[in-house]
C-alpha positions as CSV (number, residue, x, y, z in Angstrom):
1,X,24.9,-6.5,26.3
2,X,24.8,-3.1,26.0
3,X,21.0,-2.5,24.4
4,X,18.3,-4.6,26.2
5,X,16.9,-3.4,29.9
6,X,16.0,-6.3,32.0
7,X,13.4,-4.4,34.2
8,X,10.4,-6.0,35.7
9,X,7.6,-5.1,33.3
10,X,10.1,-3.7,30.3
11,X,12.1,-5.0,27.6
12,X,13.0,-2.1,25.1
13,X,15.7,-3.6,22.2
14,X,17.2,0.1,20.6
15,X,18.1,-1.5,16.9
16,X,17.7,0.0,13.7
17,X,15.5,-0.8,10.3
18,X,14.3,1.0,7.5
19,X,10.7,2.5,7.7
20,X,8.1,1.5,5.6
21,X,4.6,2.9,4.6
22,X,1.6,1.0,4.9
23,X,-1.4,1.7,3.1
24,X,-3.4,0.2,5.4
25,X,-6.1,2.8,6.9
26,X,-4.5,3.2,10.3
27,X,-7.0,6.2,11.0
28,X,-9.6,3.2,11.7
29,X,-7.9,1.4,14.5
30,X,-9.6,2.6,17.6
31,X,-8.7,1.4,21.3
32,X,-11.2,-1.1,22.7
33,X,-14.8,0.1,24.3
34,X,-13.9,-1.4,27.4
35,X,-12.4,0.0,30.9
36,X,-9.1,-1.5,30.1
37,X,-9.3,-0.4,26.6
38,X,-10.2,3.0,28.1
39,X,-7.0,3.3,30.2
40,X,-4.7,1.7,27.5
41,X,-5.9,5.3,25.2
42,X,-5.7,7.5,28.9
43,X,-2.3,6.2,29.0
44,X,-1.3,6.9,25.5
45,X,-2.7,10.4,26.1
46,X,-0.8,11.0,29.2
47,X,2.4,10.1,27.2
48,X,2.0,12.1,24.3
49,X,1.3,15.3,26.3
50,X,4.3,17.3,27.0
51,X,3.2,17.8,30.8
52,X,4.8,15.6,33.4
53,X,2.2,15.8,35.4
54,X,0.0,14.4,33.3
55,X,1.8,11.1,33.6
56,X,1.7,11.6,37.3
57,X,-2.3,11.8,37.2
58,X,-2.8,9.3,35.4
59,X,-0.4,6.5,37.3
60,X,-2.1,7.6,40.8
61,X,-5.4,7.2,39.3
62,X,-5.1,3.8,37.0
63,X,-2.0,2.0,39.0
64,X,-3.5,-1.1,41.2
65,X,-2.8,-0.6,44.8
66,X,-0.6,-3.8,45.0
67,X,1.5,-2.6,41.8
68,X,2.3,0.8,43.5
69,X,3.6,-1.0,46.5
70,X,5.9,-2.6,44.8
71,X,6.9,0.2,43.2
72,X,5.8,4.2,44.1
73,X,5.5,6.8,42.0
74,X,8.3,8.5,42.0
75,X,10.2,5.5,40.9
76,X,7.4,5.1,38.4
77,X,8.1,8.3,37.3
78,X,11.7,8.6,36.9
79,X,11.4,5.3,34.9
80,X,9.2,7.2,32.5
81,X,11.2,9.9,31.5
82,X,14.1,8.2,29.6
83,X,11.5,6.1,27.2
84,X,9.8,9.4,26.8
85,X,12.3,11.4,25.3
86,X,13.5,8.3,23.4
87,X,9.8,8.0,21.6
88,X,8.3,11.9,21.8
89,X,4.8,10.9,21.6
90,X,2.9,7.4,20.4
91,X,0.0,6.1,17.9
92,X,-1.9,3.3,18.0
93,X,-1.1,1.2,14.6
94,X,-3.0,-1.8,15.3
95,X,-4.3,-4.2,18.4
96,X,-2.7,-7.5,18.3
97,X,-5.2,-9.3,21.3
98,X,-7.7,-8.1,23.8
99,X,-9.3,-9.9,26.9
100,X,-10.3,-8.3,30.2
101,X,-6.8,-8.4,31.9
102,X,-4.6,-7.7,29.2
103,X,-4.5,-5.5,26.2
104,X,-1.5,-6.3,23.3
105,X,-0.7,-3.8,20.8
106,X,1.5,-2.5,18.0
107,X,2.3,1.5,18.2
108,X,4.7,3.4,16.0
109,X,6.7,6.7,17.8
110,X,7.2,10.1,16.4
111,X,10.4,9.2,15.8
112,X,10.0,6.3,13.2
113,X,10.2,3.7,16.2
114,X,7.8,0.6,16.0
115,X,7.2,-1.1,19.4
116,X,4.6,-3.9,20.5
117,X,3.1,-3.1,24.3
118,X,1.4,-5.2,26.2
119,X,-0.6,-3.7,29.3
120,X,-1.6,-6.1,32.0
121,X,-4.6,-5.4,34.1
122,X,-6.0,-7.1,37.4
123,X,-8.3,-9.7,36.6
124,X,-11.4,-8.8,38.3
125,X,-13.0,-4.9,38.4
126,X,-12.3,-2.2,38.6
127,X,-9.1,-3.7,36.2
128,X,-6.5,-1.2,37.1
129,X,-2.7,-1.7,35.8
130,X,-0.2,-4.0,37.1
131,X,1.9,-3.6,34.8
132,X,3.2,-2.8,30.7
133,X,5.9,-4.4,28.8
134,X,7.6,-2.2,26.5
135,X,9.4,-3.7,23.5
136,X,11.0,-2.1,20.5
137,X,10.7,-3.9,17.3
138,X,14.2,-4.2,15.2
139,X,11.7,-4.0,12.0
140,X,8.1,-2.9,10.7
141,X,5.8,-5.4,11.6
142,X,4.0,-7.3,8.8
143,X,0.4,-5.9,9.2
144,X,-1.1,-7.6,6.8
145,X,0.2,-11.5,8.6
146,X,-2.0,-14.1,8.6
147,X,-4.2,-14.9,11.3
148,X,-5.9,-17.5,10.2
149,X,-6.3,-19.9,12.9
150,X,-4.1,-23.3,13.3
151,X,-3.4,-26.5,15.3
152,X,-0.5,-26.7,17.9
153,X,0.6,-29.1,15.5
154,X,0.6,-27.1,12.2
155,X,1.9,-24.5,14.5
156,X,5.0,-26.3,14.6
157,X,5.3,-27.5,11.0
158,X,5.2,-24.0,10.3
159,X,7.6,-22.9,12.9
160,X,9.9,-26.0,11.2
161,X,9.9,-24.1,7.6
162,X,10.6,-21.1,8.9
163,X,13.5,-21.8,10.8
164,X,15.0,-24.4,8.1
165,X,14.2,-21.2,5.6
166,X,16.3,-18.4,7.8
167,X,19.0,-21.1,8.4
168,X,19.9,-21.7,4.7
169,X,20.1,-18.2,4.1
170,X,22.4,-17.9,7.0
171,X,20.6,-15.3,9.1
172,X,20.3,-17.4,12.0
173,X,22.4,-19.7,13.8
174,X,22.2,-21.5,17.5
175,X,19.0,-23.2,19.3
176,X,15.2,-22.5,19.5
177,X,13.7,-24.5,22.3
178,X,9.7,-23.7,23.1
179,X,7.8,-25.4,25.8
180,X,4.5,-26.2,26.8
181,X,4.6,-26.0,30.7
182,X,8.2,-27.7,31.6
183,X,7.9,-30.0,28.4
184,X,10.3,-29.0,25.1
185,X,7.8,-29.6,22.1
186,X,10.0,-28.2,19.9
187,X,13.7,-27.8,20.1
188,X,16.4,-28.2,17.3
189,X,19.6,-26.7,16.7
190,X,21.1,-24.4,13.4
191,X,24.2,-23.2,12.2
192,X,28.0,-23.9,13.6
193,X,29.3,-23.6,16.6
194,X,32.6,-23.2,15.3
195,X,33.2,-21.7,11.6
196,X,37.3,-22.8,12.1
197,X,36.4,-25.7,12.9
198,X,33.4,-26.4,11.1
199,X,31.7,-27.6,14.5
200,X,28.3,-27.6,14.5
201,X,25.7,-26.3,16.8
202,X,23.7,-28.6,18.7
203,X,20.4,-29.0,21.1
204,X,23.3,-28.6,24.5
205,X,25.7,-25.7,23.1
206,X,26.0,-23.2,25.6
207,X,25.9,-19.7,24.4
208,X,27.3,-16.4,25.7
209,X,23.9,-14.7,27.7
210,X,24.3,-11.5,27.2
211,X,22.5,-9.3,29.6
212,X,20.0,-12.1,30.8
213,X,22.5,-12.1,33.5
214,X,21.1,-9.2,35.4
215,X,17.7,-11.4,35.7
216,X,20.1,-13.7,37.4
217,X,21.6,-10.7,39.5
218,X,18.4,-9.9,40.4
219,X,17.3,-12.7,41.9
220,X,20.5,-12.7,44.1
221,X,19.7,-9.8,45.6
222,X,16.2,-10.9,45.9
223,X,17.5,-13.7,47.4
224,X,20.0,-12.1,50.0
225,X,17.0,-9.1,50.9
226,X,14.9,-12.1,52.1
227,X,17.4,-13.4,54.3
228,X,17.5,-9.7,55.7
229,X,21.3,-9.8,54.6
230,X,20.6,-6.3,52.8
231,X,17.8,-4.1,52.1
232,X,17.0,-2.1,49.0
233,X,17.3,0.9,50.6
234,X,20.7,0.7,51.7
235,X,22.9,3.1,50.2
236,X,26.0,1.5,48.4
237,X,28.3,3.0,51.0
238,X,27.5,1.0,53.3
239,X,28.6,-2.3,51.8
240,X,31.3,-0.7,49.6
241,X,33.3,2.0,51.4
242,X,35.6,2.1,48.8
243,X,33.7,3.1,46.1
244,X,35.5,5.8,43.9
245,X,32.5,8.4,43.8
246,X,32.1,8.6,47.5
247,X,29.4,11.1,47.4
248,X,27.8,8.9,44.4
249,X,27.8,5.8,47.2
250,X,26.1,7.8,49.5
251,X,23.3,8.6,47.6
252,X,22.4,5.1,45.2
253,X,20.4,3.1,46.9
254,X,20.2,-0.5,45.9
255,X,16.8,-0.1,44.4
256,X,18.5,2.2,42.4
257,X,20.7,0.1,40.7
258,X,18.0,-2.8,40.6
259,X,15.6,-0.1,38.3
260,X,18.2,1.6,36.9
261,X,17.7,4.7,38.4
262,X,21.0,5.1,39.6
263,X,22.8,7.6,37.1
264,X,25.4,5.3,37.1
265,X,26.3,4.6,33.3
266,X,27.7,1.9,31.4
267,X,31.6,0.9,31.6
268,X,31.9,0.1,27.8
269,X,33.4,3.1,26.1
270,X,37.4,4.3,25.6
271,X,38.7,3.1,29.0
272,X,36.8,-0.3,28.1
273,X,38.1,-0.4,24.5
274,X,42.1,0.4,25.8
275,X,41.6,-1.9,28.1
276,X,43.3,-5.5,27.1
277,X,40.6,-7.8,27.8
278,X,43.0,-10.3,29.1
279,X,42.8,-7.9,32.4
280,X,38.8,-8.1,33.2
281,X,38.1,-11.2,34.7
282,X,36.8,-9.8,38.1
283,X,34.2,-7.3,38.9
284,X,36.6,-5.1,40.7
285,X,38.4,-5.1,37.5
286,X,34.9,-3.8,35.7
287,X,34.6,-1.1,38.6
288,X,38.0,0.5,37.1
289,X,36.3,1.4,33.9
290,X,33.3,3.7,35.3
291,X,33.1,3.8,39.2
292,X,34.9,7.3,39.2
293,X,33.1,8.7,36.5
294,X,30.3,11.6,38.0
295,X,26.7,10.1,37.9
296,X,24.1,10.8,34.5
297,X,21.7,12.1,37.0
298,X,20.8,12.6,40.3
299,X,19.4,9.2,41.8
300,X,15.9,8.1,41.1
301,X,15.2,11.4,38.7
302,X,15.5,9.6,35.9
303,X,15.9,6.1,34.6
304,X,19.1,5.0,31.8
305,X,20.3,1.5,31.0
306,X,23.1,0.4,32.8
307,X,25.9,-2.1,32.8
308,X,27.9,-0.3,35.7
309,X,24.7,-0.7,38.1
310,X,24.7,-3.9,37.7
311,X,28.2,-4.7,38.1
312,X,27.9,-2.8,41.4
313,X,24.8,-5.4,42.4
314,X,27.2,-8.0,41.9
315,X,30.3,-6.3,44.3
316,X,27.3,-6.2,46.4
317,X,26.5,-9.9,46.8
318,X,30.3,-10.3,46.7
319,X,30.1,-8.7,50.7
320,X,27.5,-10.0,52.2
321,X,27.3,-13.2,50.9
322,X,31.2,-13.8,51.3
323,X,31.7,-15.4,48.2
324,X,32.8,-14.4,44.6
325,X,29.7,-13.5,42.4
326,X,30.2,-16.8,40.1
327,X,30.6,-18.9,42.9
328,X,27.2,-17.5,44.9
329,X,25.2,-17.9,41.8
330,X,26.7,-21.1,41.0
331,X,25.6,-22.6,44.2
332,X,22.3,-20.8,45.2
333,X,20.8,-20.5,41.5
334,X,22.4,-22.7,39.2
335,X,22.5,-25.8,41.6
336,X,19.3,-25.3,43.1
337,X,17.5,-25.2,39.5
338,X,20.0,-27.9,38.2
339,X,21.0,-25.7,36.0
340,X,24.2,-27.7,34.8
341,X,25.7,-26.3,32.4
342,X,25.5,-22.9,33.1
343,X,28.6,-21.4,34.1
344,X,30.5,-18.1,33.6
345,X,33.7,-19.2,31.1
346,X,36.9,-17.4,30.8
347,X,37.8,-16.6,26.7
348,X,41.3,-17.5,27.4
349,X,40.6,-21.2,29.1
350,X,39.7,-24.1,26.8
351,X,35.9,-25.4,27.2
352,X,33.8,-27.8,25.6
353,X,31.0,-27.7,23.6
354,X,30.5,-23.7,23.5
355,X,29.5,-21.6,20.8
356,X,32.1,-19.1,19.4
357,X,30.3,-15.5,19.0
358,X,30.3,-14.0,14.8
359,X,29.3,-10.6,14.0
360,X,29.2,-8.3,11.1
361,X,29.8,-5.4,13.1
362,X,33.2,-4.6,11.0
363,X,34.5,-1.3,11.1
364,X,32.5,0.1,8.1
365,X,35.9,1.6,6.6
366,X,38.1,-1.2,6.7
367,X,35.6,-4.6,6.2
368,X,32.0,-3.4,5.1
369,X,30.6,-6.3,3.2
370,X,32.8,-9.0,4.8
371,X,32.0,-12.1,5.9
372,X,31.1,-12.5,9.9
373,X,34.3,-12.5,12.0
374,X,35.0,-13.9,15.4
375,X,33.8,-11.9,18.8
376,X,36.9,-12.7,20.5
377,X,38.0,-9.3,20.9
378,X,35.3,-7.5,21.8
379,X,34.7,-9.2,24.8
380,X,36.3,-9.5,27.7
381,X,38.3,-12.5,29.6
382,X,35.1,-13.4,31.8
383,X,31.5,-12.0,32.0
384,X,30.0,-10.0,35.0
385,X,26.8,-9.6,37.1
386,X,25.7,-7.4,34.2
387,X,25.9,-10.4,31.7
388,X,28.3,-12.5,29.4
389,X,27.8,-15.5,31.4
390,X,26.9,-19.3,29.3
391,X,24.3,-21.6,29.1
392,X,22.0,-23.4,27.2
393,X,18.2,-23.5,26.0
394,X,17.7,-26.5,28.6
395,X,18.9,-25.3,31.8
396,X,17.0,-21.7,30.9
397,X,14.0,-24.1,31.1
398,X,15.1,-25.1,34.4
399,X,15.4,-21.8,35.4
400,X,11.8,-21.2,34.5
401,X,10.6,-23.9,36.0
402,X,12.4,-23.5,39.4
403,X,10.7,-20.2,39.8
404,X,7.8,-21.2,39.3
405,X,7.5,-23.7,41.6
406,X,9.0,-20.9,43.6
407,X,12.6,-23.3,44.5
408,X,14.7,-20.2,44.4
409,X,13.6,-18.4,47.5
410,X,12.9,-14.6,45.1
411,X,9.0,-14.8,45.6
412,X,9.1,-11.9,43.6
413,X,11.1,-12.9,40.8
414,X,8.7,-16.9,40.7
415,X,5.3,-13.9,41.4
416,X,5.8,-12.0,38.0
417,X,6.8,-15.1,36.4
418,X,3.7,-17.1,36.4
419,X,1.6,-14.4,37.0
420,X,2.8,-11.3,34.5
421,X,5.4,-13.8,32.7
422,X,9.0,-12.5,31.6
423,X,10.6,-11.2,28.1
424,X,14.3,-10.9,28.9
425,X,17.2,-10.4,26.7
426,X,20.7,-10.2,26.0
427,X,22.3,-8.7,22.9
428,X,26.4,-7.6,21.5
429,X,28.2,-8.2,18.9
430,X,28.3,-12.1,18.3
431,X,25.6,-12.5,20.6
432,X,21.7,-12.8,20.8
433,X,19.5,-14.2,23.4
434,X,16.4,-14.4,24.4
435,X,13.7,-15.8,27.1
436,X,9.9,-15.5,27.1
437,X,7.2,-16.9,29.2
438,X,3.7,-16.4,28.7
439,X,1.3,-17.7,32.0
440,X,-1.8,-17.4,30.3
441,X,-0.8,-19.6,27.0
442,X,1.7,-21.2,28.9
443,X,4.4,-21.2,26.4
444,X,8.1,-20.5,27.1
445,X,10.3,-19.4,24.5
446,X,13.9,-19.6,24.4
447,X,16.4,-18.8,21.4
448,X,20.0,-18.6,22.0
449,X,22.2,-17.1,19.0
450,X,26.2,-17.1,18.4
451,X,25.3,-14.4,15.7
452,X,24.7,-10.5,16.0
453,X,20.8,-9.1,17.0
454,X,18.1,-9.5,16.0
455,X,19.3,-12.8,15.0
456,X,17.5,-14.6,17.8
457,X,14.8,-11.8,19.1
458,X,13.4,-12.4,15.3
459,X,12.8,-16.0,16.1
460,X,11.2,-15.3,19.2
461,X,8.7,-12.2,17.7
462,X,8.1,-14.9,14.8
463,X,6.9,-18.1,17.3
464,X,4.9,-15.2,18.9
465,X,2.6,-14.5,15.9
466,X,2.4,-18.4,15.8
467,X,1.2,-18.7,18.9
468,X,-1.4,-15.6,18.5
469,X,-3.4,-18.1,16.0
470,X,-3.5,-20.9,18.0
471,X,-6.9,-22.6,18.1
């Protein structure tokens, strides 16, 4: 959970690879002659310089009007500034697809870091920015791929291979659903659900989300704004008293912890780990592991992944809707959608049909080379607003679905899904997970994994550069 941000236009996975040299002749690749193409290269000079203001220019000059409504500058800025020191500066390696509204791309960082952005444009002149989606590769892209053109059917014979090839070299094991509008066209399971017990995965296994909860936690608080229950500006103080850092509560606002601008950090670390994880079942029993620890940053300066945020969202919804966080989202997301068999489990109760997590995150010391070995102890007795809830590839798709045909009452959450589209993710030891939507093709994609990452964000970049050479 600990890796993948959940934001509204980003989804940056920080995993590691080994770097290789291409021959190709990257000084060629030049940014398209057109006026998105010209503010995809004004961007990538903004970012490389090493004056903030810079960045500043150019977001008041190529942001749409109805993009920096829904979010201003300043939070614009101090969502900038964390990726920026993370990267350095950016090159263009190669354009993956151009149109009018949207320009995808592959860039590589001074700091050996190979990412795919996607910029996304408003559809009629003068084509400022809505929007970009950030996402870090765990490996060097295959620049030389095919892209010779296919049939949705060969499409999926190929996507068959693949998956039966990855499989049999153990490197992947759960479910790949992908849909074509609310249909499954292709959805089959891989692996075992239990390696004990030699149980095998199938189509309905739920698996352990991962951070895709915050998309969930989001939507609550979408949910509960629109009722006029809270607003985003609110500090926390005033719906947690309480909270440990008092002066911290005065300041975060819940846009803060929405954009994870907060400062707040994350609550794994030594508290977490000497912490039996018999005794966090509750999010007040998460709030003991960081809520007294002093703040990153000052609010809204800077922006930092964060589990703690998000765990604070949840105590949120926990006052002002009156209910316990499981049991709010239970009844105004998962019921609504019909989302069944989604549920947050407890590790210590007995449930059916669930996927056991398997890693090979051994201590390298003590088990380097060792087979894959339970998650049981790394996690803890129940999952949180921040993620380790369950659920499987089917009632995702009705999650999809149900916003857009907007049945969820978060018009922005159902907006950016069928009109930008979502990449969410969830990651830990044991655990991989993955949603994409695409409007414009539109594809979902949905991979749930019981093994460590990139297990299933492979599977999901691999359908992609299917679905690039569609006819």
């Amino acid at each position: 959970m600990k890796k993948y941000l959940t934001a509204s236009i980003s989804l940056i996975a920080i995993l590691v690879f080994t770097c290789i040299v291409y021959a190709a002749d990257e000084a060629a690749v030049r940014f398209p002659e057109t006026e998105a193409g010209k503010r995809v290269e004004s961007y990538f000079s903004a970012f490389n310089s090493n004056n903030e203001n810079d960045m500043r220019t150019y977001l008041e000059q190529n942001i749409a009007p109805s993009a920096l409504k829904e979010r201003p500058i300043e939070q614009r800025m101090a969502m900038y500034r964390q990726p920026k020191t993370d990267l350095a500066t950016l090159e263009l390696v190669k354009i993956i697809k151009e149109s009018t509204d949207a320009i995808k791309l592959v860039a590589r960082s001074a700091k050996e870091s190979w990412l795919e952005l996607t910029f996304e444009f408003e559809k009629s002149a003068p084509y400022k920015l809505l929007g970009i989606r950030i996402m870090r590769l765990d490996e060097p892209p295959d620049l030389n791929a095919t892209t010779t053109p296919m049939t949705e059917t060969e499409m999926l014979k190929e996507l068959n291979s693949f998956m039966n090839g990855i499989s049999v070299k153990d490197e992947f094991s759960g479910v790949v659903l992908l849909a074509k509008g609310d249909k499954p066209i292709f959805r089959k399971a891989y692996g075992l659900a239990s390696k004990e017990c030699k149980i095998l995965n199938r189509v309905d296994t739920r698996f352990n989300l991962g951070s895709i909860n915050k998309f969930l936690t989001r939507i609550a608080i979408e949910q509960l704004a629109g009722k006029g229950a809270l607003r985003l500006e609110d500090p926390i103080s005033k719906y947690i008293p309480d909270y440990p850092n008092k002066e911290a509560a005065e300041k975060i606002t819940i846009r803060h912890l929405l954009d994870m601008t907060s400062g707040i950090g994350d609550f794994f670390g030594e508290k977490y780990q000497s912490t039996p994880k018999d005794r966090i079942r509750t999010l007040s029993d998460y709030l003991l592991l960081f809520g007294d620890k002093p703040l990153l940053f000052e609010p809204g300066t800077n922006r930092q992944y964060s589990n703690g945020g998000y765990v604070v969202l949840g105590l949120i919804i926990e006052k002002v809707s009156g209910q316990t966080y499981f049991d709010y989202v239970r009844d105004n997301i998962y019921k609504i959608a019909g989302m069944e068999n989604t549920t947050h489990l407890e590790a210590d109760v007995p449930a059916e049909n669930v996927a056991s997590g398997y890693t090979n995150n051994w201590d390298e010391n003590d088990h380097a080379g060792e087979p894959r070995h339970n998650n049981i102890y790394t996690r803890p007795a129940r999952g949180s607003s921040a993620g380790g809830g369950y659920s499987t590839v089917d009632d995702l798709l009705k999650l999809v679905v149900a916003l857009k045909e907007n049945k969820l009452s978060a018009s922005r959450a159902s907006e950016e899904i069928s009109q930008q589209g979502i990449a969410i993710a969830g990651g830990a030891p044991g655990i991989n997970a993955e949603v994409e939507t695409n409007p414009e093709t539109n594809y979902t994609i949905i991979v749930l994994s019981n093994y460590d990452p990139p297990a299933a964000n492979k599977v999901v970049r691999k359908i992609d550069s299917f679905l690039e050479r569609l006819k």
